[in-house]
Every structure is written in structure tokens, then in C-alpha cells.
C-alpha positions as protocol buffer text, in pm:
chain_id: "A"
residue {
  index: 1
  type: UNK
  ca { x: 16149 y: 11683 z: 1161 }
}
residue {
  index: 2
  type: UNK
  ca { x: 16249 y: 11975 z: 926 }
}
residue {
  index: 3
  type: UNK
  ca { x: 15865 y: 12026 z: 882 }
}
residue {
  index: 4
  type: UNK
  ca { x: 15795 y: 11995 z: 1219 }
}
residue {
  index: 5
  type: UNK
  ca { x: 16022 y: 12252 z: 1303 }
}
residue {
  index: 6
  type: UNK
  ca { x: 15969 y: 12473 z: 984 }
}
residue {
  index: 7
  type: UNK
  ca { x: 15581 y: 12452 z: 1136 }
}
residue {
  index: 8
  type: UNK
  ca { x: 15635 y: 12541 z: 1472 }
}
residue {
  index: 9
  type: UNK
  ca { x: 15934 y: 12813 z: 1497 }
}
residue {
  index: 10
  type: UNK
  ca { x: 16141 y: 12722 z: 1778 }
}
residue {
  index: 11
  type: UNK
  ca { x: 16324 y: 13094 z: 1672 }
}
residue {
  index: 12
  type: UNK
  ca { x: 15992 y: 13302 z: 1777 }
}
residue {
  index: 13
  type: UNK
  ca { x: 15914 y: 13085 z: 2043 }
}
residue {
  index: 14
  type: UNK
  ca { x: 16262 y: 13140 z: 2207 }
}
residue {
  index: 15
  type: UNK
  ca { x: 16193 y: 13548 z: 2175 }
}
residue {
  index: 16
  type: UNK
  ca { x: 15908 y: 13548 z: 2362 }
}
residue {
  index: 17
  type: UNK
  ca { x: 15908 y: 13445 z: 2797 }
}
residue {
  index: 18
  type: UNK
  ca { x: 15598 y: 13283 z: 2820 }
}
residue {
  index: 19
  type: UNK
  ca { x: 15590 y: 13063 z: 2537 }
}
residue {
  index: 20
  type: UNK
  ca { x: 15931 y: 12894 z: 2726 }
}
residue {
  index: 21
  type: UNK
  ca { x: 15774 y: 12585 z: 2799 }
}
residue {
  index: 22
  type: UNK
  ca { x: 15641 y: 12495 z: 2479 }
}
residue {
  index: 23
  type: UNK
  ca { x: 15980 y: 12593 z: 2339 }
}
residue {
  index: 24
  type: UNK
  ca { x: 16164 y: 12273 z: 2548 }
}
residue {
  index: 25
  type: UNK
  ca { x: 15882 y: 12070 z: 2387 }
}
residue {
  index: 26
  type: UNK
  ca { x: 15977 y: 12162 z: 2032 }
}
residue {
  index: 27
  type: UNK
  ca { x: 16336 y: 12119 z: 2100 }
}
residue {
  index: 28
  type: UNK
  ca { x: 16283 y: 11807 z: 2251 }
}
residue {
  index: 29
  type: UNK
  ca { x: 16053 y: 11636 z: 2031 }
}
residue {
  index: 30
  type: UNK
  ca { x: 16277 y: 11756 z: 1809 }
}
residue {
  index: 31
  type: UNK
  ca { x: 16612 y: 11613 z: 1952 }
}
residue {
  index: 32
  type: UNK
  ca { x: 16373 y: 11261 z: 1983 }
}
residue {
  index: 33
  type: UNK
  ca { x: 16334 y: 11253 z: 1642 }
}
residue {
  index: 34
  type: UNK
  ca { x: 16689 y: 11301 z: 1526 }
}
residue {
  index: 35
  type: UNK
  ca { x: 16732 y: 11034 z: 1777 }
}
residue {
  index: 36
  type: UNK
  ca { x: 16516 y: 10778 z: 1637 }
}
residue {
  index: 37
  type: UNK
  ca { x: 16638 y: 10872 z: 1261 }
}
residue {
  index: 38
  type: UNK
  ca { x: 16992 y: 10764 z: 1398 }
}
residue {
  index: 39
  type: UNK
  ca { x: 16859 y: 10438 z: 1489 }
}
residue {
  index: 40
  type: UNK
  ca { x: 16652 y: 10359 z: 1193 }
}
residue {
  index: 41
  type: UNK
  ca { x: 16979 y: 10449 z: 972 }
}
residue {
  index: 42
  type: UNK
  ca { x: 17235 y: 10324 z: 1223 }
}
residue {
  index: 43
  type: UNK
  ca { x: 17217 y: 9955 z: 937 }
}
residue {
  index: 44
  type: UNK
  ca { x: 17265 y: 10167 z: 652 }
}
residue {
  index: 45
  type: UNK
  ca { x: 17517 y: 10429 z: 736 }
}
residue {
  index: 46
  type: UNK
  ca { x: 17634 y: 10354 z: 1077 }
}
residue {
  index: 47
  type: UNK
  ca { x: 17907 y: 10656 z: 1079 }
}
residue {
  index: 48
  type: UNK
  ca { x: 17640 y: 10926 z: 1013 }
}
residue {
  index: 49
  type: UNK
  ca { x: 17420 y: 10765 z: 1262 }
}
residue {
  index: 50
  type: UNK
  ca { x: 17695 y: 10747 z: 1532 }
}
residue {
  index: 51
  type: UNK
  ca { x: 17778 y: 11163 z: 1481 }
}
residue {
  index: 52
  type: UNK
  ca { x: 17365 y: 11247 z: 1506 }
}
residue {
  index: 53
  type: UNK
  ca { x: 17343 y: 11006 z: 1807 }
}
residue {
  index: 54
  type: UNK
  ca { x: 17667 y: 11193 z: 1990 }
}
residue {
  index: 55
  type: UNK
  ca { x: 17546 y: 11543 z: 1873 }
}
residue {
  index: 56
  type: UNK
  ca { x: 17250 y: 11491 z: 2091 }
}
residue {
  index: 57
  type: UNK
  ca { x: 17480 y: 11399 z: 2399 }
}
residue {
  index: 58
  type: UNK
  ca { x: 17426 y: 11048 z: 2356 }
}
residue {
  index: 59
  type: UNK
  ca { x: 17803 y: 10960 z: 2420 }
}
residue {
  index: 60
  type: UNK
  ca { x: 17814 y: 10542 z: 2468 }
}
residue {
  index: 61
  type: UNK
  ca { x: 17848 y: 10409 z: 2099 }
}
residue {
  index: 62
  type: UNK
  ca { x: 17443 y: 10362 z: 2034 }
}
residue {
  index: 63
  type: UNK
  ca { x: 17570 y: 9942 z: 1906 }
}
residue {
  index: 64
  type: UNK
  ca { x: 17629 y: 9877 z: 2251 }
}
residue {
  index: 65
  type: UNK
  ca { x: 17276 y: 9860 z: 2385 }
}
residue {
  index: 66
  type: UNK
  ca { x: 17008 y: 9695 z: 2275 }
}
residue {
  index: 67
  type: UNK
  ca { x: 16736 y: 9877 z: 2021 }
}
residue {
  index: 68
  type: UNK
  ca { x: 16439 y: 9847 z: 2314 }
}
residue {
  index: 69
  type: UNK
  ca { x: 16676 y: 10047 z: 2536 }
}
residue {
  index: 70
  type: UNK
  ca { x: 16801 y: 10323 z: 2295 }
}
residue {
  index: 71
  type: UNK
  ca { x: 16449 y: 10388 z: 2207 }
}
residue {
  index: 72
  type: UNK
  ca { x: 16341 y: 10456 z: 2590 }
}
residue {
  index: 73
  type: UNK
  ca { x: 16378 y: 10859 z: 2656 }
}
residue {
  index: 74
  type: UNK
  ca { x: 16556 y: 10752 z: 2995 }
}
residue {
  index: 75
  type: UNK
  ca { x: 16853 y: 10830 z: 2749 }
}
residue {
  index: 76
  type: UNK
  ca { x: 16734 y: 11144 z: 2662 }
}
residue {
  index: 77
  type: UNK
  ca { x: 16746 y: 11348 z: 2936 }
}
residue {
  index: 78
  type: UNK
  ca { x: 16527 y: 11665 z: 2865 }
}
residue {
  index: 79
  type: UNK
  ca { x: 16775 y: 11915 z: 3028 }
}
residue {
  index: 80
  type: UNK
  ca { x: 17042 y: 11784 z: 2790 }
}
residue {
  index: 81
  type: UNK
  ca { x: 17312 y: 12036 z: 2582 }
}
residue {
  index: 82
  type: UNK
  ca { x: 17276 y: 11976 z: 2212 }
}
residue {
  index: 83
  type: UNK
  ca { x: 17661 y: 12010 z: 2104 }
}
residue {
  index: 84
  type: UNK
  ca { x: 17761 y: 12272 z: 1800 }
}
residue {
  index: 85
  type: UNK
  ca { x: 17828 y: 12048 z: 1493 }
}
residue {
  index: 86
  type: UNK
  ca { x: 17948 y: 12079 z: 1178 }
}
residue {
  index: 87
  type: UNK
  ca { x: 17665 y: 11988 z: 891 }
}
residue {
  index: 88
  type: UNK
  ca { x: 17640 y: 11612 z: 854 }
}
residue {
  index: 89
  type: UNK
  ca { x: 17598 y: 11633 z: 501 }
}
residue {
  index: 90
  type: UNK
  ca { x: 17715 y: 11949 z: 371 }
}
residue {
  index: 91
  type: UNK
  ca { x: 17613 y: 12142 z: 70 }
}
residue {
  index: 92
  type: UNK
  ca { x: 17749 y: 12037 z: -248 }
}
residue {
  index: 93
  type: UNK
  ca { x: 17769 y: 12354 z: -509 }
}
């Protein structure tokens, strides 16, 4: 995801108007990749998944549904907020 984002530049595509709909794009696949990293670590550090999964507005607890139906994008409603969060794994100097 990092590269995917390093590669296409969601910054320069938000300064210019008619690249707008290629910007949701990014920032979606983007948010439906963060997504599907929660799930694949939810096993192996459930916490860190749980804070990714309700960053990206995904409030019900993501061990309450089955896999099949937190991988459908029904969940992931395009139009969706992302919410300001602090680093999930901050910087150790």
C-alpha cells in the first residue's frame, strides 16, 4: 500500500480539479487495502487490527462477522470519513 501510494501521489492529485476522480480511486483502493491487512493480521495481533479496521469507519468489532462478509466492499462505503489517528506503530528513536 505504501508503494502504491508512494507511486501514485494522492497529494498532487488532490491539487489539481480534474484529476478528482482518480483521486477517490487512490484513496479508496487505498482504504481497501488497509482493510484487508486488518483482516489478514486480525489472528496475529488482533488489537492493532481492531484500531486500522475502526480508523477506516468500520465501527462493529470486525470478530463479529464472518471473514466472507468483511471482505465484501458493501462495508466500505466509498463516501466514507477516514478518522485522524494517532500512528499505530510509532517511531522508536
Amino acid at each position: 500500500i505504501n508503494k502504491y501510494l508512494d507511486t501514485t501521489a494522492p497529494w498532487s492529485l488532490a491539487k489539481e480539479p480534474d484529476k478528482k476522480d482518480r483521486l477517490k480511486t487512490v484513496l479508496f483502493c487505498a482504504g481497501a487495502g488497509l482493510r484487508a491487512v486488518a483482516l489478514f493480521i486480525f489472528p496475529f495481533m488482533p488489537g492493532s487490527a481492531q484500531k486500522i479496521w475502526s480508523q477506516l469507519c468500520l465501527e462493529e468489532p470486525m470478530n463479529k462477522r464472518p471473514l466472507a462478509e468483511n471482505l465484501s466492499f458493501k462495508l466500505f462505503a466509498p463516501k466514507a470519513k477516514i478518522k485522524k489517528a494517532k500512528p499505530l506503530f510509532p517511531r522508536v528513536e
